[in-house]
N, C-alpha and C positions, 0 to 999 in steps of 0.2 A: 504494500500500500504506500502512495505516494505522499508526504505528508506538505500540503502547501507551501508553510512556513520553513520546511526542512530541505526543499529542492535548493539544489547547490548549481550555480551556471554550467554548461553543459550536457544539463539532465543527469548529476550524479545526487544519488540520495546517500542518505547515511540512518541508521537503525537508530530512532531514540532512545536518549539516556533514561533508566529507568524512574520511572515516579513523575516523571515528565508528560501532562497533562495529552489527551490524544482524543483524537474524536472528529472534529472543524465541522466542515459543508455535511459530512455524512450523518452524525447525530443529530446538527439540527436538523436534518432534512425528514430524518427519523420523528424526531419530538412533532415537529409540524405535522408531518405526514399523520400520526398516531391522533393525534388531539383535532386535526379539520377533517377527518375521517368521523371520529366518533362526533364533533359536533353538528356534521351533516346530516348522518344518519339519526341523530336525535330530533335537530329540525323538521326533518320529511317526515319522522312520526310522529311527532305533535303536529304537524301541518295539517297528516290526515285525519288525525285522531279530530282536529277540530271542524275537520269539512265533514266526519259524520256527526257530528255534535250540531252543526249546524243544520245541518238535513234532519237531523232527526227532530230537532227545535221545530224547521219548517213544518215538518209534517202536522207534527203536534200542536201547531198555533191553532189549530180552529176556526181559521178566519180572522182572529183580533189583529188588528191594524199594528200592533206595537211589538207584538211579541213575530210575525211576520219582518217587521223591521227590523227585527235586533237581529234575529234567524239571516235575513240578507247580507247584512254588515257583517257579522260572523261569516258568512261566507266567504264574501266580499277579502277580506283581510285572510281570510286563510288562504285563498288564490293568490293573494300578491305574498303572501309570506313561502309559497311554494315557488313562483317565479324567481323569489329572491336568493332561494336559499341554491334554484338549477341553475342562474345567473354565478354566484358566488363560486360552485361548483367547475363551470366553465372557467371564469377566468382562473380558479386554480390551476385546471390542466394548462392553460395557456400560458401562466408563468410558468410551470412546471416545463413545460416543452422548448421554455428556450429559455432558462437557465439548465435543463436538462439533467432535472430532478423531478423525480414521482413523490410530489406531494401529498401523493391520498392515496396513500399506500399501507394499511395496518401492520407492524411487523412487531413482533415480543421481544427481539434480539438485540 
């Protein structure tokens, strides 16, 4: 492994000294990747969890002009909060692709 800070001119590396902190682009790419992974997938399940909440409200309104309103608006916001969250989603692969790191990558390692 090539270590940024440790490349020496003419592409010669040398083996760090032990204790000597190691990690750089690849850990964080790790930490991000690990934390915009799980907070995506928590997004799109509250998103949906709330589009049935809201359909189920509509159903159940009755007819009453208010609780029909609120039923809408709940929808309403859980549509743009799912746009936001496949928005978000894209431009991660987009920086990821040309810094040419997998940011939304889950790994344990």
């Amino acid at each position: 492994m090539t270590y940024l800070s440790l490349t020496l001119p003419g592409n010669q590396t040398f083996n760090p000294p032990a204790g000597l902190p190691s990690g750089g682009l690849n850990l964080v790419s790790k930490i991000i990747g690990n934390v915009s992974t799980i907070l995506i997938i928590l997004a799109v399940v509250l998103s949906l969890f709330f589009l049935i909440w809201a359909g189920m409200q509509w159903v159940t309104s009755g007819g009453d002009k208010t609780k029909l309103a609120a039923a809408r608006a709940r929808l309403t916001w859980a549509i743009i909060g799912l746009v936001i969250v496949f928005g978000a989603f894209f431009i991660l692969k987009v920086i990821g692709y040309i810094f040419k790191v997998n940011l939304l990558s889950f790994s344990a390692n």
